[in-house]
C-alpha positions as CSV (number, residue, x, y, z in Angstrom):
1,X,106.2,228.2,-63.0
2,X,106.4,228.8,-67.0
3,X,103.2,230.9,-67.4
4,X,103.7,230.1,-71.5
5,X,104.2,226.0,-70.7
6,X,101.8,223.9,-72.3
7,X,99.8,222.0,-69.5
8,X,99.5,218.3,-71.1
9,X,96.7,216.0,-69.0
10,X,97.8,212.2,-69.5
11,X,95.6,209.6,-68.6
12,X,96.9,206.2,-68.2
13,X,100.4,207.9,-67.6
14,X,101.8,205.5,-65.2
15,X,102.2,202.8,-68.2
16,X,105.0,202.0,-70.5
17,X,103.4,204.6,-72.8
18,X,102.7,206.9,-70.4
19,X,105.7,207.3,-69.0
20,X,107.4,207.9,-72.5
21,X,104.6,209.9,-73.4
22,X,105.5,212.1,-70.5
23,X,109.1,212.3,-70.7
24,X,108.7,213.7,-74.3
25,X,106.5,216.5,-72.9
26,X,108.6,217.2,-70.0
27,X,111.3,217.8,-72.7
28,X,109.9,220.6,-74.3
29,X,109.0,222.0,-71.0
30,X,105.4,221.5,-70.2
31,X,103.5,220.9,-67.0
32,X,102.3,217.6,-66.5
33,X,98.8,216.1,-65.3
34,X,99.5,212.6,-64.6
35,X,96.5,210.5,-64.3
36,X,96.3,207.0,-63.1
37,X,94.6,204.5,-60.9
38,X,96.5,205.1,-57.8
39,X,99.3,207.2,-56.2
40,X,101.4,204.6,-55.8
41,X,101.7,203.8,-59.0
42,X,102.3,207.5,-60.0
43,X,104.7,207.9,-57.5
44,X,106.8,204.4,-58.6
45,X,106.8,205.9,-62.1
46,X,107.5,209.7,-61.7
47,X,109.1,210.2,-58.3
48,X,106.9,213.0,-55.5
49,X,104.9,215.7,-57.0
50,X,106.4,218.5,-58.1
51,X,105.4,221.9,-59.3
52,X,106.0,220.6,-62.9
53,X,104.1,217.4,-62.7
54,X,100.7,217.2,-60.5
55,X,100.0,213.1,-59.7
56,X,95.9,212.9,-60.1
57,X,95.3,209.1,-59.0
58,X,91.9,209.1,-60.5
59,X,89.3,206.2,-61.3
60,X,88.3,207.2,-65.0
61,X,85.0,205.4,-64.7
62,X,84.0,207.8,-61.8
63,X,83.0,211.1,-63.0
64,X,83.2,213.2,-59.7
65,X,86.8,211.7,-59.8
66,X,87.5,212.8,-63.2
67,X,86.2,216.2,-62.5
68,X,88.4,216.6,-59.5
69,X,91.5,215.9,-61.3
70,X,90.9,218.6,-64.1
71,X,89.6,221.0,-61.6
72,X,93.0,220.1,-59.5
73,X,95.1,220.8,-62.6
74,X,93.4,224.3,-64.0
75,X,93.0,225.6,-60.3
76,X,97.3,224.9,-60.4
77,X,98.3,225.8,-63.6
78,X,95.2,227.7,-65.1
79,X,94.7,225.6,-68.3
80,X,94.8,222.2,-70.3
81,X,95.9,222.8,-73.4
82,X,96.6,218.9,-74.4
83,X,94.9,215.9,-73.4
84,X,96.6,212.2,-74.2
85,X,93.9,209.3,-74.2
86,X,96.1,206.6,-73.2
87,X,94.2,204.8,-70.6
88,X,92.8,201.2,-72.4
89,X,93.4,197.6,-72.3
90,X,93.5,194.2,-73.8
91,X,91.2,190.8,-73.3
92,X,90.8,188.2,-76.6
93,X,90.3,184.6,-77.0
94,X,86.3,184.6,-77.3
95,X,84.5,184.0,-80.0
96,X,81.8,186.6,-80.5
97,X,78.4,184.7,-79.5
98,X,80.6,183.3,-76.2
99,X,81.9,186.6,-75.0
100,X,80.8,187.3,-71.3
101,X,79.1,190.3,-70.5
102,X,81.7,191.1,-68.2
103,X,84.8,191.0,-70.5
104,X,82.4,193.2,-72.8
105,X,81.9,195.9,-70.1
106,X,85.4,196.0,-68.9
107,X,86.7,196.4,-72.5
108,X,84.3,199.1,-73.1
109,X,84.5,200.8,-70.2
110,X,88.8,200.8,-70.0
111,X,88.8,201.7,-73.6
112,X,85.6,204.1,-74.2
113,X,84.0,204.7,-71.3
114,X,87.4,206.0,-69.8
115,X,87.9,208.4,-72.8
116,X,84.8,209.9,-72.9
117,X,84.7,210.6,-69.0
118,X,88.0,212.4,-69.5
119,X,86.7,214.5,-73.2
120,X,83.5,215.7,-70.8
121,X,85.6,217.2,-68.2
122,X,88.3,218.8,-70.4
123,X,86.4,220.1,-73.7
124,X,84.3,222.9,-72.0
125,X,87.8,224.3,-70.6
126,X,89.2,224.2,-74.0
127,X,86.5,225.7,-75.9
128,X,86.3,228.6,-73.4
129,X,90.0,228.7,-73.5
130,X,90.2,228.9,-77.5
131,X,91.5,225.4,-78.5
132,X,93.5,222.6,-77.7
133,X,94.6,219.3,-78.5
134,X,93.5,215.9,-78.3
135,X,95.3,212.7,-78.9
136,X,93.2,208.9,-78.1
137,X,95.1,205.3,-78.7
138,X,93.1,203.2,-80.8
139,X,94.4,200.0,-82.2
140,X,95.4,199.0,-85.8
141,X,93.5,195.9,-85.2
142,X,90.7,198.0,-84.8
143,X,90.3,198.5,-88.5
144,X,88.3,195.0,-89.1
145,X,86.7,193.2,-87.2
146,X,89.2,189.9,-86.0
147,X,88.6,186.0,-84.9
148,X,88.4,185.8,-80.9
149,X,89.1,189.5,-80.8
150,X,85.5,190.7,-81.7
151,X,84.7,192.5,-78.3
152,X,88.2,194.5,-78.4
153,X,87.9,195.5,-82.0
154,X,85.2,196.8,-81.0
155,X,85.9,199.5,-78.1
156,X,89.1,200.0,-80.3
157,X,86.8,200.9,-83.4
158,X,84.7,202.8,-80.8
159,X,87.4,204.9,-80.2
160,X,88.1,205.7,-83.8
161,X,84.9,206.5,-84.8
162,X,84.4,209.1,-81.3
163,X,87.6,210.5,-82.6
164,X,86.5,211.3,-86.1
165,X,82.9,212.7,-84.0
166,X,84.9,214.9,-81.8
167,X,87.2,216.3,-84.7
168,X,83.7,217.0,-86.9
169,X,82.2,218.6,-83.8
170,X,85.5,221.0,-82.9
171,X,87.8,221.9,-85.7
172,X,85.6,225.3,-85.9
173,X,86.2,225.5,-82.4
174,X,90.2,225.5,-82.7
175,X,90.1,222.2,-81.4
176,X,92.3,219.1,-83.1
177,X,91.5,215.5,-82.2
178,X,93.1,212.6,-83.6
179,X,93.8,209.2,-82.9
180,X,97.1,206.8,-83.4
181,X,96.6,202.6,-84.1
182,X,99.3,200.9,-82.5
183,X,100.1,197.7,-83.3
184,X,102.1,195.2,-80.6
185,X,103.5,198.0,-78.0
186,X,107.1,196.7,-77.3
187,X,106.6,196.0,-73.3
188,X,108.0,194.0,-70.8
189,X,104.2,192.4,-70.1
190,X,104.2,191.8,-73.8
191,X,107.5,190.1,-73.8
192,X,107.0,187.9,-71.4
193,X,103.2,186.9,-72.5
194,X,104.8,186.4,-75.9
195,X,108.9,184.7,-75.3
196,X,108.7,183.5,-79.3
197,X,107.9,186.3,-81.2
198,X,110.4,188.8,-82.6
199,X,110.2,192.3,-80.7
200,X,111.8,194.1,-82.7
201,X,109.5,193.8,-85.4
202,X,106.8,196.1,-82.4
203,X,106.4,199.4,-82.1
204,X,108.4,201.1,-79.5
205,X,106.5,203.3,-77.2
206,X,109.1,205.9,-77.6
207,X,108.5,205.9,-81.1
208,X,104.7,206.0,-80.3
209,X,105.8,208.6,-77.8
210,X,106.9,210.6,-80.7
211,X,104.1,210.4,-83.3
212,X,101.6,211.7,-80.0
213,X,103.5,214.3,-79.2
214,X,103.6,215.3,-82.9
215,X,99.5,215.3,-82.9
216,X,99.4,217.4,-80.3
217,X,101.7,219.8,-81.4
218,X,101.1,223.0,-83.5
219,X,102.8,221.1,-86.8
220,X,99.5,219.3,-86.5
221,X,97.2,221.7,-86.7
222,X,95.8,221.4,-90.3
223,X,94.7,217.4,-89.0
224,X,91.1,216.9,-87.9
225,X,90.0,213.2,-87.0
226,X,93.2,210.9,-88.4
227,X,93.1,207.5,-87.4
228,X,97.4,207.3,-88.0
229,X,98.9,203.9,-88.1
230,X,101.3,203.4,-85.9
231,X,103.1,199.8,-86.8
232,X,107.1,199.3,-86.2
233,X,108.3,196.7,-88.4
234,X,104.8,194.3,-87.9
């Protein structure tokens, strides 16, 4: 192994994002943590472990599990230098005084809760190791508060306002977080849930691939807390 590679965790990296996220990274030779529900998933998606990529099927919303899979990836490659937010999800059509309890928690908890599982296991490991970076996926909706989207807007703005938190609590410690807001993510799930509207007109997730892996890199490093809009043609 590269002793000089970057080790990059991504969570939610069996996705559409995720898998561009990681092919950008593979490309300029890191090691991989690849983090997702279940191994078969991460298998369908990457192929069988290898000593570049480590699959960590992991439940984000258990933090024993979360633990493990850091633990699994410094013990291999002695470091995490980047760690990619990209595990979240998407529920609307409730108004704000009818949402459920339950399509509150699991937006929360996919969107939030997941993130903040994944910050508590890797931030100690940068700080001790000098810095790092750290990218989350918001949403552009996120920036105002939507009809029969209230409950999403809100984990999404959740996530902004923990980024700018983080990025007040560790640019003195060498440590950059920042955040991108997506609008429509051009996906097969999102072409077939929408056949009439124009895809083109989304954002790529190779472009969103691109503006990540540009967050986490060392251009980056004079940006603390950026909520960066991320919106095609939209």
């Amino acid at each position: 192994m590269d002793a000089h590679a970057r080790t990059v965790m991504i969570t939610g990296a069996a996705g559409n994002l995720g898998r561009c996220v990681a092919r950008s990274f593979l490309a300029e030779g890191a090691h991989l943590v690849l983090v997702d529900l279940h191994r078969a998933s991460l298998e369908h998606a990457f192929g069988a472990e290898d000593e570049r990529r480590l699959l960590a099927p992991t439940n984000l919303l258990e933090p024993e599990q979360v633990n493990g899979a850091v633990t699994a990836a410094i013990e291999r490659y002695g470091r995490i230098d980047v760690l990619c937010n990209l595990a979240g999800g998407f529920r609307m059509g409730e108004a704000v005084h009818e949402t459920a309890d339950p399509n509150w928690d699991f937006l929360f908890d996919i969107n939030a809760r997941t993130l903040l599982h994944a910050v508590r296991a890797v931030v100690p490991h940068m700080i001790e190791r000098g810095g790092g970076k750290i990218v989350n996926v918001g949403a552009f909706s996120a920036q105002e508060g939507l009809a029969r989207m209230g409950a999403y807007c809100a984990a999404k703005g959740a996530v902004i306002r923990l980024t700018e938190a983080m990025a007040a609590e560790l640019r003195e410690k060498n440590v950059n977080v920042n955040c991108v807001l997506p609008t429509i993510i051009d996906t097969p799930e999102n072409r077939a849930a929408m056949p009439d509207a124009d895809p083109s007109r989304w954002v790529a997730p190779e472009d969103l691939a691109n503006v990540i892996a540009f967050l986490a890199s060392d251009a980056a490093r004079a940006i603390h807390g950026a909520a960066l809009p991320v919106t095609g043609l939209s």
